[in-house]
C-alpha positions as CSV (number, residue, x, y, z in Angstrom):
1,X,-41.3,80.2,8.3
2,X,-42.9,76.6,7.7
3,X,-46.2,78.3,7.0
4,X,-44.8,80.9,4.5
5,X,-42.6,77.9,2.3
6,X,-46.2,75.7,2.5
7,X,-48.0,78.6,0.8
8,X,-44.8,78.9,-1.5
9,X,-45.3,75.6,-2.8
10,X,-49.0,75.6,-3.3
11,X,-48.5,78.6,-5.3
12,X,-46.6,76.9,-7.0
13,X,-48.5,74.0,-7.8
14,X,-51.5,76.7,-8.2
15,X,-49.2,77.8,-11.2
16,X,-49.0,74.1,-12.3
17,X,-52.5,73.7,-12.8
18,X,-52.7,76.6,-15.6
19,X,-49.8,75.6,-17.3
20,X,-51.0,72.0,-18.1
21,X,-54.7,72.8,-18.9
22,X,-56.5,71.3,-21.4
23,X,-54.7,71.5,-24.8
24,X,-56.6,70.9,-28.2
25,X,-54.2,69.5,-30.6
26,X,-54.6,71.2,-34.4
27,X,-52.7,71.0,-37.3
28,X,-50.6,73.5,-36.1
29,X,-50.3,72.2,-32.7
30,X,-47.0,72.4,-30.5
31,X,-44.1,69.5,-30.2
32,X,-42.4,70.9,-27.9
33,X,-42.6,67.9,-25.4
34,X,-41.9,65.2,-27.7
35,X,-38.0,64.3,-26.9
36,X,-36.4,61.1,-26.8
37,X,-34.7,60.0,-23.5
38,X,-31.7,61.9,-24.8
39,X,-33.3,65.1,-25.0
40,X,-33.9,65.0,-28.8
41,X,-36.8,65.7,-30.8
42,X,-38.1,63.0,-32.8
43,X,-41.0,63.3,-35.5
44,X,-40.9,60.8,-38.1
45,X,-43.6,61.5,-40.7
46,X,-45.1,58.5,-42.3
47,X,-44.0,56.9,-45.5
48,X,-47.0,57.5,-48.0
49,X,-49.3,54.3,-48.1
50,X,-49.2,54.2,-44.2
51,X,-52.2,56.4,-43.5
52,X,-54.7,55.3,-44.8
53,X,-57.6,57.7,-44.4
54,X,-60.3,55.9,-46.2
55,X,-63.9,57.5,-45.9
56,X,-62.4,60.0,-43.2
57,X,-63.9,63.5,-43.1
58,X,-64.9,66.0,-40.4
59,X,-63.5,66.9,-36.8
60,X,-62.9,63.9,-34.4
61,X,-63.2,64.6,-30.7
62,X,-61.0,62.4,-28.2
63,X,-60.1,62.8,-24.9
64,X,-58.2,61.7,-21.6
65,X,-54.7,60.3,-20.3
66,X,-52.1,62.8,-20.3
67,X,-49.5,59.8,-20.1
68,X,-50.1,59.2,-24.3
69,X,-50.1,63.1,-25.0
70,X,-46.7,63.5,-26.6
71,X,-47.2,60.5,-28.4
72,X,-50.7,61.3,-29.4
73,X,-49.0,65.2,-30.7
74,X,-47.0,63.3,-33.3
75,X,-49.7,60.9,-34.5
76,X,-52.4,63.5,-35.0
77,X,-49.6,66.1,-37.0
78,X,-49.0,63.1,-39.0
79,X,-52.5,61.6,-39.7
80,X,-53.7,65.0,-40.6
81,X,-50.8,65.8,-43.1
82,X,-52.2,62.8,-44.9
83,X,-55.8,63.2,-44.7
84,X,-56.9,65.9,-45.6
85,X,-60.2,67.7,-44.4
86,X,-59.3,65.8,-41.2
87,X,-59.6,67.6,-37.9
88,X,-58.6,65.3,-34.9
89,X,-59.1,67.3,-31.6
90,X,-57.7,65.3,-28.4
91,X,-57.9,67.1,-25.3
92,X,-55.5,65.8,-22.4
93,X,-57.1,65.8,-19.5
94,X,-56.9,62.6,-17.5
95,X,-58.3,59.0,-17.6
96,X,-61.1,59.4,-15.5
97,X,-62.1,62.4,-16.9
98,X,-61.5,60.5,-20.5
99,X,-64.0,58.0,-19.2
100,X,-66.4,60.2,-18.4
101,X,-66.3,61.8,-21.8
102,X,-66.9,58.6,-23.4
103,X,-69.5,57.5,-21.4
104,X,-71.4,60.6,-21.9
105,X,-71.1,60.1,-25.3
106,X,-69.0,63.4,-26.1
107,X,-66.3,62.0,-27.9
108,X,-65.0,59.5,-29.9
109,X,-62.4,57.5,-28.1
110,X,-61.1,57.9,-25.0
111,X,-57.8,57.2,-23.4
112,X,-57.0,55.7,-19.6
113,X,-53.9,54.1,-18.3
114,X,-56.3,51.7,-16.7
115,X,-59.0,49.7,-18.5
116,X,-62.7,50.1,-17.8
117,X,-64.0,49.1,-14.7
118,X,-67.1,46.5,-15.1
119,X,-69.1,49.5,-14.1
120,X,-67.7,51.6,-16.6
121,X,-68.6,49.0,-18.8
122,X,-72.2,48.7,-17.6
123,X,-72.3,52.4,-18.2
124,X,-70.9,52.5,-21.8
125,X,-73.7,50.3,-22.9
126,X,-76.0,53.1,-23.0
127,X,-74.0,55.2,-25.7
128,X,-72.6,52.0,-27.5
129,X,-75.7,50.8,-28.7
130,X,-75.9,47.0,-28.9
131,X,-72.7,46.9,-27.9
132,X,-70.2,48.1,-25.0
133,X,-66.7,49.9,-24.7
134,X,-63.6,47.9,-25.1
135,X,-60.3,48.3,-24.2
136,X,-57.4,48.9,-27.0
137,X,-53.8,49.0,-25.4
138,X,-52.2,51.3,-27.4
139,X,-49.4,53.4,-25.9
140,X,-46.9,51.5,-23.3
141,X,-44.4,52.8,-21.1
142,X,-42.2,53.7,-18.4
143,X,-43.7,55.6,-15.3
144,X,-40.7,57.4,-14.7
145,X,-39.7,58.7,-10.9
146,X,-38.4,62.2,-11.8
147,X,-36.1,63.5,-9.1
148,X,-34.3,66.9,-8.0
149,X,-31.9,67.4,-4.9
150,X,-29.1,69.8,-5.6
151,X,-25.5,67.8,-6.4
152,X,-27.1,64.4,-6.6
153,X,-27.3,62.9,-10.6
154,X,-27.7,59.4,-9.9
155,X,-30.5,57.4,-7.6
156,X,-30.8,54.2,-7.1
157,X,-34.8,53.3,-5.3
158,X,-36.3,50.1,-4.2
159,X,-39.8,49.6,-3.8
160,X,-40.0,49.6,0.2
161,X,-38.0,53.2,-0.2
162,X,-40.4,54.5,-2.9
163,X,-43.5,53.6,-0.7
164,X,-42.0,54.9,2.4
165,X,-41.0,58.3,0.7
166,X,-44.8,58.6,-0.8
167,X,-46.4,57.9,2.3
168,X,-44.6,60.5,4.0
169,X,-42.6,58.1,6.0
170,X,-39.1,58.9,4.8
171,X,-38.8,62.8,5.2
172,X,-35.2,63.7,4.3
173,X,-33.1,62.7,1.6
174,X,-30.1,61.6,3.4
175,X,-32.3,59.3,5.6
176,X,-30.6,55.7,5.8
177,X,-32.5,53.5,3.7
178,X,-31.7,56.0,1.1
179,X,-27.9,56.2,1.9
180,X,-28.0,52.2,2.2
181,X,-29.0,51.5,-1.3
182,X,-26.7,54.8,-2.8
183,X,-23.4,54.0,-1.2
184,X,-20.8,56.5,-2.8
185,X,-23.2,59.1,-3.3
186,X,-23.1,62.1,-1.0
187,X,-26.7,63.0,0.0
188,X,-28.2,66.1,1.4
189,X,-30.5,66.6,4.4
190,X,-32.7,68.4,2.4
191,X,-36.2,67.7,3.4
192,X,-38.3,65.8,0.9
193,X,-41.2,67.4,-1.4
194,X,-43.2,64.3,-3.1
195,X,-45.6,65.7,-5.7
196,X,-48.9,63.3,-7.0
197,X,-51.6,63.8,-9.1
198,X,-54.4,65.9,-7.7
199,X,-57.0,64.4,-10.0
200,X,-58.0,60.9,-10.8
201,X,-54.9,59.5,-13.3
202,X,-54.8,56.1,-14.5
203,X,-50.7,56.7,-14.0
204,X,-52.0,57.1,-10.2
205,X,-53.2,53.7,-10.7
206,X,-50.8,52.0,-12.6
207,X,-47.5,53.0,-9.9
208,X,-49.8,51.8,-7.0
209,X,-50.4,49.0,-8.6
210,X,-46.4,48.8,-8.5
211,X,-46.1,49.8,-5.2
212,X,-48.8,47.4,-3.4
213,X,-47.7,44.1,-5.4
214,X,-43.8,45.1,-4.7
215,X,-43.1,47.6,-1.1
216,X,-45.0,45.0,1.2
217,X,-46.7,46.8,4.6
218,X,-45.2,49.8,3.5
219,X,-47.9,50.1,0.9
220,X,-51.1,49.2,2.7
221,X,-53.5,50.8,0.0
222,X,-55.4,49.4,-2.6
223,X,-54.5,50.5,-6.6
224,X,-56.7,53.2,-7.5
225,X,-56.9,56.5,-9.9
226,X,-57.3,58.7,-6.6
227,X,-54.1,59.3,-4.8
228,X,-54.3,57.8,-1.4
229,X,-51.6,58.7,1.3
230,X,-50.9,61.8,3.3
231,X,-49.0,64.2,2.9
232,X,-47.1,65.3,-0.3
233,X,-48.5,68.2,-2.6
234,X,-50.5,67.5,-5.9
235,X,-50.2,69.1,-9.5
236,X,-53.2,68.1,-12.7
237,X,-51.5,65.9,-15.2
238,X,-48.3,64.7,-15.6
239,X,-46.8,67.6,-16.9
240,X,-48.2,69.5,-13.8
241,X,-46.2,67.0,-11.9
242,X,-43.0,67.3,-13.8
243,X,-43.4,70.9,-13.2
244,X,-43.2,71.1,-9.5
245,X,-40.2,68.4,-9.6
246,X,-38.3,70.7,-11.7
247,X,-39.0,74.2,-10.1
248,X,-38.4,72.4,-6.5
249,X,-34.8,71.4,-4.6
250,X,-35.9,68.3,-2.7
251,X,-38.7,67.2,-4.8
252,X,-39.8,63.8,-6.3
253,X,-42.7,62.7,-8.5
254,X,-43.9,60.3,-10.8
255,X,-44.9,61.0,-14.4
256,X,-44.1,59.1,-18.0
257,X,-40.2,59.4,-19.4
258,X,-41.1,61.6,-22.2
259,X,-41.7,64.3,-19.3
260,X,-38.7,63.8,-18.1
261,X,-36.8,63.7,-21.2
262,X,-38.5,67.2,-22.3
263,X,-37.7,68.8,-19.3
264,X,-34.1,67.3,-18.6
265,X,-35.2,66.2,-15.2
266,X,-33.6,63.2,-13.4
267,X,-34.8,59.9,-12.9
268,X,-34.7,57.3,-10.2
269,X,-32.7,54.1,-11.4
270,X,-35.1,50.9,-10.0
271,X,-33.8,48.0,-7.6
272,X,-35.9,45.0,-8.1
273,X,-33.8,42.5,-7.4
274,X,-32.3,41.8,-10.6
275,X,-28.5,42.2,-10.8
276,X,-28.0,45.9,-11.3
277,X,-30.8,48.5,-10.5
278,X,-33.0,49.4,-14.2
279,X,-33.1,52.7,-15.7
280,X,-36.4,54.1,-17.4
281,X,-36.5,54.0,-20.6
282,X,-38.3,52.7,-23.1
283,X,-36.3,49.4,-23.8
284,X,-36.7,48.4,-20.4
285,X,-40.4,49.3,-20.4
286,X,-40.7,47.3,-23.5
287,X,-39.0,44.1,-21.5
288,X,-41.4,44.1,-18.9
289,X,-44.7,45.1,-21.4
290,X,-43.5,42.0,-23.5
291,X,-44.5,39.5,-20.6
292,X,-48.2,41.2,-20.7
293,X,-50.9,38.6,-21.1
294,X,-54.4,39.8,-22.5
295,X,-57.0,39.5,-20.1
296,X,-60.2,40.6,-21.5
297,X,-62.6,38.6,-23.3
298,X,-64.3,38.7,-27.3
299,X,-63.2,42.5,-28.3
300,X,-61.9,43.6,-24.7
301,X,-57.8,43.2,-24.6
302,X,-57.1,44.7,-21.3
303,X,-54.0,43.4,-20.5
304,X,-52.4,42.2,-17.3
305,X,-49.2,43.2,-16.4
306,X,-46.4,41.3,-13.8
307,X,-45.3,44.4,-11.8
308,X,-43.3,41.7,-9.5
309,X,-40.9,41.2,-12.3
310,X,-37.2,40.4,-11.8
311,X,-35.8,39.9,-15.6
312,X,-32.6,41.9,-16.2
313,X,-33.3,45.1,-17.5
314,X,-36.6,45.0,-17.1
315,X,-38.7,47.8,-15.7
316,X,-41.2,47.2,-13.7
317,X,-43.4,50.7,-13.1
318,X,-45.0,50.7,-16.5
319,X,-48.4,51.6,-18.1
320,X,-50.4,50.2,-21.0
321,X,-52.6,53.3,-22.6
322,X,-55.6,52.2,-23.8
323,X,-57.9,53.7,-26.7
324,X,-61.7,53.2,-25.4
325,X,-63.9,52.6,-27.8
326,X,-67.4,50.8,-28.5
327,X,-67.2,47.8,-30.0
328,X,-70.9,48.3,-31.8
329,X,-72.7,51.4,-31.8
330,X,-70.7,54.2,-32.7
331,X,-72.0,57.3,-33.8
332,X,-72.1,56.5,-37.7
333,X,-70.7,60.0,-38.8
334,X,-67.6,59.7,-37.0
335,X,-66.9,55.5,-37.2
336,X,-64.8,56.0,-40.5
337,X,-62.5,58.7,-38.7
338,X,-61.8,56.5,-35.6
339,X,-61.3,53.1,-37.6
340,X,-58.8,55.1,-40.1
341,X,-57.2,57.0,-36.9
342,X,-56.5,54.0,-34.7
343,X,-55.4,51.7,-37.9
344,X,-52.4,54.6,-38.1
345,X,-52.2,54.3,-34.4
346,X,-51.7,50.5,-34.8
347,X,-49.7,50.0,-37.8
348,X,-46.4,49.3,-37.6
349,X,-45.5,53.1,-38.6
350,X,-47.2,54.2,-35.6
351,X,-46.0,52.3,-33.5
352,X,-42.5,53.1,-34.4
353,X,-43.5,56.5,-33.3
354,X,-43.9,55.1,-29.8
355,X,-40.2,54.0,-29.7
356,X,-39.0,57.2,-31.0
357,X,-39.8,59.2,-28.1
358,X,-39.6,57.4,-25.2
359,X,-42.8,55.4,-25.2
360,X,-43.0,51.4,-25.5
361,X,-44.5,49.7,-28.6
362,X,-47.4,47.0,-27.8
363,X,-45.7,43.4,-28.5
364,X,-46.4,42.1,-32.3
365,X,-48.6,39.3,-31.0
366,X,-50.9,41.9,-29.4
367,X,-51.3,44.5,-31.6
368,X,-51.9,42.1,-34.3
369,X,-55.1,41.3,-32.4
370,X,-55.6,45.2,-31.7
371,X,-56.0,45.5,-35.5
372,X,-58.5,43.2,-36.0
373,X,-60.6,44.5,-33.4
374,X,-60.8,48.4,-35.1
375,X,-61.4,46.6,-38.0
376,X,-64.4,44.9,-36.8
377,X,-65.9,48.3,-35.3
378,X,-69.0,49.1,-36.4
């Protein structure tokens, strides 16, 4: 019986994997996952003047995180309505593979939920000529914990409880810790299914990040884009993830809000200590982002982030997207398309996009300094 429900689920994270292949956004590319938390669509075209597509021509290649997909859908429909003879194809895949892209020299930007590693920038340096890649926060946001166990709507988590349930530790959801921080709520003993990413995410990075600076011994890995603790069943991308949690009674996962919101699945309310536990969303994603402090140096604003926050309403399991791209050396016959792209990206109308639908805009003082860095690509 155990053996036939194990092969039933990795069937069904088999079927995950087709489902959120590779998708190559067009002109007439699909929306159909970019909700706001309430479940509705939002696509707010751009006032005219707010493109501004310069000497943009011919077909831009991008690739990487699946964490800025939704919000990348609705930036690329609306950059290409204004320009044009503009082809912007991104293909979301995952950071690392993003990163390998770009250092191969295959497309334009990347995107990773994690800036470049110093290697990553020893690496770029031979396909940036005279120059390097550089990290551009772009996209931030709520790592949402999706949840589904049968009569239970409401979920309140603390980190210690998240780490315990992810390294297989905690095995049914009516286990005490769980009760002790739910009291009211009438919880199942239905065992626990905890889904991850199978492939290397930045997202992976970014909630053990969370996890190791928050849940104490119970998190005794380091960060990294490779999921590292037994047990549990993986899905490729987010929207693999968000998949299983909503085919599967018992299951858990982790994956951006807009997932979530697209798919009406459930999500974990946060204890960190502040008076009442913090819901995802992209308000209290935007609280936490707001205390970011810019770590890089000259052209490089990676950011660091305080995962150990207590504010009220501030969520603490968030990402920072960032659009890799060389400082000097780009290719010159696509340069004008990614200056012209990531300037909509950046401008206040794009970033209003981010709010929209579930994402978290990159605080004023930063993207200001985002803006002067595309322009300065060369």
């Amino acid at each position: 019986m155990k053996l036939q429900r194990k092969n039933m689920l990795r069937a069904s994270a088999l079927g995950a994997l087709v489902v959120s292949g590779a998708l190559v956004l067009t002109a007439c590319g699909s929306d159909d996952n970019t909700k706001t938390a309430d479940g509705a669509t939002k696509a707010s075209a751009p006032a005219a003047g707010d493109v501004k597509c310069d000497d943009a021509k011919g077909k831009l290649l991008a690739s990487g995180s699946s964490a800025q997909k939704n919000a990348v859908d609705l930036w690329v429909k609306n950059y290409m309505a204004a320009c044009s003879g503009v082809e912007v194809n991104y293909k979301s895949s995952s950071s690392g593979e993003g990163i390998v892209a770009f250092n191969q020299g295959t497309v334009g930007f990347a995107g990773s939920d994690s800036a470049l590693k110093p290697e990553a920038v020893e690496e770029s340096k031979k396909i940036c000529t005279g120059g390097q890649g550089v990290n551009l926060p772009m996209v931030g946001g709520p790592i949402a914990l999706g949840f589904n166990v049968s009569g239970v709507d409401k979920l309140n988590l603390d980190a210690a409880t998240i780490a315990n349930i992810f390294n297989d530790k905690i095995k049914k959801w009516d286990d005490e810790a769980i009760k002790k921080l739910n009291p009211g709520v009438t919880l199942p003993s239905t065992p626990i299914q905890h889904f991850h990413r199978s492939e290397d995410s930045g997202t992976t990075e970014n909630l053990g990040k969370y996890l190791k600076a928050t849940a104490g011994d119970a998190w005794p890995y380091e960060a990294a884009k490779k999921w590292p603790a037994p047990g549990g069943l993986g899905a490729s991308g987010s929207a693999g993830v968000a998949t299983q949690v909503k085919q599967v009674d018992g299951a858990i996962g982790y994956f951006e809000l807009s997932y979530a919101s697209a798919q009406g699945i459930k999500t974990v309310d946060l204890n960190t200590g502040a008076a009442a536990p913090v819901k995802a969303s992209s308000e209290t994603a935007s609280k936490a982002i707001a205390a970011a402090k810019v770590a890089g140096t000259g052209s490089d604003l990676a950011l660091k982030l305080d995962y150990t926050t207590k504010a009220e309403g501030a969520y603490p399991i968030v990402l920072v997207t960032y659009e890799i791209v060389c400082d000097k050396g780009n290719k010159a016959e696509t340069l004008p398309t990614v200056k012209s792209f990531l300037n909509y990206t950046a401008s206040d109308a794009g970033q209003k996009v981010l709010s929209e639908n579930g994402y978290a805009p990159i605080p004023a003082e930063i993207n200001a300094k985002v803006r002067e860095v595309i322009k300065s690509l060369s």
